[in-house]
N, C-alpha and C positions, 0 to 999 in steps of 0.2 A: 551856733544857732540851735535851740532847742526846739525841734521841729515837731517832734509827734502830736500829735492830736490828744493822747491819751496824756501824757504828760502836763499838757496845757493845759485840759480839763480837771487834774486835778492840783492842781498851784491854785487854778483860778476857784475852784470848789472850797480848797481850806484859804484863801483868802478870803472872799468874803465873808467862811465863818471866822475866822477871826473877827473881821469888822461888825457882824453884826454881833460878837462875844462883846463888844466893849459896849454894847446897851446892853449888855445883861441879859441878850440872847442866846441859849446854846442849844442851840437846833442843827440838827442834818441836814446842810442841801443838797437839792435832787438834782444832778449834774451830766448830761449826756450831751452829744454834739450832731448837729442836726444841718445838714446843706454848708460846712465850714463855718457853722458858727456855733460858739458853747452856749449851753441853754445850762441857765442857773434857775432852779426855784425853789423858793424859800417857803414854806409850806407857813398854813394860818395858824397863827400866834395873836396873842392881845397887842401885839407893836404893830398891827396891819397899818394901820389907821397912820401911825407913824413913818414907818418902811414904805408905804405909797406916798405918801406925803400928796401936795398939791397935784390935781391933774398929772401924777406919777411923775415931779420933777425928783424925788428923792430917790424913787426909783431907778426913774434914770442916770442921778449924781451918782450911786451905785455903782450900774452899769460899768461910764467911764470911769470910774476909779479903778476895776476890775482892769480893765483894758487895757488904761494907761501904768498897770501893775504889770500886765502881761509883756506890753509892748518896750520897758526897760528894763525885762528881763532876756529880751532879745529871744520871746517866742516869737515864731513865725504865724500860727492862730491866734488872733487876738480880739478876734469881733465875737463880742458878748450880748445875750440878752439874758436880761435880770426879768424875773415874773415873779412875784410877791401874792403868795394866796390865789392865784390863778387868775388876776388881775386880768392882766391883756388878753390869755385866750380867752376868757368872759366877756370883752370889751370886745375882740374879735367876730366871738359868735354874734353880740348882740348887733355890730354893724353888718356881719354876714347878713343878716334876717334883714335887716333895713335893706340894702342894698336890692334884696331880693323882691321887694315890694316897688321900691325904682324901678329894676327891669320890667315888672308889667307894668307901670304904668308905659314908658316909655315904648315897649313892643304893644300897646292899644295905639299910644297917642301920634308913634312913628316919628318921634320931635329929639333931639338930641337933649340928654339934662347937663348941665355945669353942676359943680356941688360944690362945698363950700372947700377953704384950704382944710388939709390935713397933713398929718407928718406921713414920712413914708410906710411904714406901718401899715397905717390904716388903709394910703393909698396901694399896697398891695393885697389886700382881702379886696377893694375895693375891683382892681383890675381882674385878679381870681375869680371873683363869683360870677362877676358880669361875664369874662371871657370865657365861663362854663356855660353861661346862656347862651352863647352864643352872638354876644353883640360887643363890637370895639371901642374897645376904649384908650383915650391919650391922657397922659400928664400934660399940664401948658403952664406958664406962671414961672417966676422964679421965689427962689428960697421960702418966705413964710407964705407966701401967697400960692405956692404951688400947689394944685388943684385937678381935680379929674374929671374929665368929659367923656360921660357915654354914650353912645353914640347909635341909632338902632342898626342890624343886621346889613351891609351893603347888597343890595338885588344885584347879583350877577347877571 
């Protein structure tokens, strides 16, 4: 069992650049590990547009292929996030700031909001920003349909 963290981070570092070498990528990527999980990012290139692919499905095909690289190499780390051009933390902040325009409505209008599904991802900035406001929020839903409800402050 190949257990280090450090070790992990870097197989999964020069695998991807190999795979992104076979488009005719040769780029650095930025490789550290963050709460048990490896954080790969692939810095802006003219393949953005490509390497995000649809609503970041290419990115994520990435992703697992990274993982399912890790995980029958019998590391013991093996949960990855792939971030292409700063993709998701941009996609991040920009839902941070929405989210944050919900908590005031909902602390005027004191009404619980439903939001739409989202992956989990998003459902946790989602859960973060609100639970910094100060007000609870639950996951309900299963699989595609799971979804967030925030909910205003309980009056003690």
């Amino acid at each position: 069992m190949n257990d280090s963290m450090e070790e992990a981070i870097v197989y999964a570092k020069k695998y991807l650049e190999d795979i992104l070498s076979f488009f005719g990528l040769n780029t650095d990527v930025y490789a550290t590990s963050d709460d048990e999980v490896i954080q790969l990012n692939v810095p802006s290139t003219h393949l953005n547009g490509f390497l995000i692919g649809q609503r970041g499905e290419n990115m994520r095909s990435l992703q697992y292929l990274v993982s399912n690289a890790l995980k029958s190499n019998n590391f013991e780390h093996n949960r990855v996030n792939v971030d292409i051009a700063d993709y998701k933390r941009q996609r991040a902040d920009r839902l941070a700031s929405t989210v944050e325009d919900w908590v005031k409505q909902i602390k005027q209008s004191g009404e619980p909001m439903e939001l739409r599904p989202m992956n989990a991802a998003d459902r946790r900035v989602v859960h973060k920003v609100a639970g910094e406001a100060g007000l609870s929020t639950e996951s309900v839903g299963e699989g595609r349909d799971r979804h967030v409800v925030i909910k205003p402050a309980s009056e003690d």
